[in-house]
C-alpha positions in Angstrom: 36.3 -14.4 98.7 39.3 -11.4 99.0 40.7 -12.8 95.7 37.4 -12.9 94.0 36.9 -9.1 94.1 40.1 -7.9 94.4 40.4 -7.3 91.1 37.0 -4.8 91.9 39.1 -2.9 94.3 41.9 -2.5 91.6 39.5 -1.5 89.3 40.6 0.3 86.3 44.6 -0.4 87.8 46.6 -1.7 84.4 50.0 -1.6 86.4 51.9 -4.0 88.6 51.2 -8.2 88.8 48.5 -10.5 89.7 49.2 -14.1 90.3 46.8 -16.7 89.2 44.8 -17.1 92.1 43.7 -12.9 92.0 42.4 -14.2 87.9 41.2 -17.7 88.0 39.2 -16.5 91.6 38.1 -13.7 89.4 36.8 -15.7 86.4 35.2 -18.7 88.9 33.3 -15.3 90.3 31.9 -14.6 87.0 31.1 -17.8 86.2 29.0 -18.4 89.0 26.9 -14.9 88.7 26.6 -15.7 84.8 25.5 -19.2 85.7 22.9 -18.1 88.2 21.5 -15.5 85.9 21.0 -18.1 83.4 19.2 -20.2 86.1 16.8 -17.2 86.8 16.1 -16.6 83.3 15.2 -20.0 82.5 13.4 -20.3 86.2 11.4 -17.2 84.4 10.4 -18.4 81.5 11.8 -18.7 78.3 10.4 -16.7 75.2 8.0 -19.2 73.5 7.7 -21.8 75.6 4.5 -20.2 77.5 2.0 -20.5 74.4 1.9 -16.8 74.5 5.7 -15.6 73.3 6.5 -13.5 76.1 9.3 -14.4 78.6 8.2 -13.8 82.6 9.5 -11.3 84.8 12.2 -13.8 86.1 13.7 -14.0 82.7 14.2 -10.0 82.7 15.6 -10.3 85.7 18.0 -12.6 84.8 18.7 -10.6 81.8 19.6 -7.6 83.0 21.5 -9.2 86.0 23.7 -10.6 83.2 24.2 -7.4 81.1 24.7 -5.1 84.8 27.4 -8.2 85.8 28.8 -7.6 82.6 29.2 -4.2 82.2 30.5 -3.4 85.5 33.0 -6.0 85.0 34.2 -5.1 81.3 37.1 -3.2 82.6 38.4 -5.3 85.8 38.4 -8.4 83.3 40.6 -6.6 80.7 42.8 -5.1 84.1 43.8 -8.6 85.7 43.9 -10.1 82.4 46.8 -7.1 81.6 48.5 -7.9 85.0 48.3 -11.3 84.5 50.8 -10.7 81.3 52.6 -8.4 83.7 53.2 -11.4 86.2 54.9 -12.7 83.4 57.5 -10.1 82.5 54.9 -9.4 79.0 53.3 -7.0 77.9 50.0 -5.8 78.2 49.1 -5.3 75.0 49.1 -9.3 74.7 45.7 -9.5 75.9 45.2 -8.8 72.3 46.2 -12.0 71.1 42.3 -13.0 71.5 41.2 -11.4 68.6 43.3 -13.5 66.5 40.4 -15.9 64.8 39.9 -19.4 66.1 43.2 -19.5 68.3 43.0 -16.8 69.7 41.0 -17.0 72.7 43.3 -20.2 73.3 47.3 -19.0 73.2 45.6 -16.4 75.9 44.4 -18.8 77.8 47.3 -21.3 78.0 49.4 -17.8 79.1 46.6 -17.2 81.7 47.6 -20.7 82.8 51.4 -19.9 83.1 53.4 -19.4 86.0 54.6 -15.5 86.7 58.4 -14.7 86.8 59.7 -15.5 90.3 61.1 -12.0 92.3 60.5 -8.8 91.1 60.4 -7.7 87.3 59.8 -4.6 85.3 56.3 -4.3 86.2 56.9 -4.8 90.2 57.4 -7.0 92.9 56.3 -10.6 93.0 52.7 -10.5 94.3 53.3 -14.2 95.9 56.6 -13.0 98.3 55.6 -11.9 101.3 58.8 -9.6 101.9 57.4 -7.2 99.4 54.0 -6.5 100.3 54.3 -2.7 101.6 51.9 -3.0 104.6 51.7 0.4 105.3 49.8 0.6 101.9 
């Protein structure tokens, strides 16, 4: 659960490295509160399939538990996704490779995939070696 939100407690952070684990936890977090929404909302009732047109309370709910989700996450997404590039000794500005049409969303996913550079690099220690975690921090 630590590596699921630690990317809250770094929020708006765009410097140093995350490994894998800190992004993929972070994703598998969202995709759990994004499937449960959905769950609610269709629990609630879906416009138009009460006779009537109007969706229940459980499909507000649902609703705005998705856009809340999503708008306090906006910026920790974009964050680890920078540090994950960092991990790698790239920059951070690759994160906007997924705006390139059709592809896009895939080169940045196969990086996301990608080992980071073993020891330190220009963006800061390896976050996996335990000799340079500063405890005192």
């Amino acid at each position: 659960m630590e590596w699921m939100l630690m990317p809250y407690r770094r929020y708006a952070d765009f410097s140093g490295r995350s490994c894998r684990r800190e992004y993929w936890m972070f994703t598998l977090l969202s995709v759990v509160v994004a499937t449960v929404a959905v769950f609610v909302m269709i629990a609630g009732g879906v416009p138009g399939t009460d006779g009537d047109g109007t969706p229940g309370a459980g499909f507000w709910l649902g609703a705005a538990l998705i856009v809340i989700w999503g708008l306090a996450s906006i910026i920790p997404s974009i964050a680890v996704q920078v540090r994950r590039f960092h991990d790698q000794d790239r920059s951070g500005w690759m994160i906007l490779l997924g705006f390139i049409p059709y592809v896009g969303s895939l080169i940045v996913f196969i990086f996301m995939c990608l080992k980071g550079t073993t020891g330190p690099n220009r963006f800061g220690p390896d976050p996996l070696d335990p000799s340079s975690i500063d405890v005192f921090a």
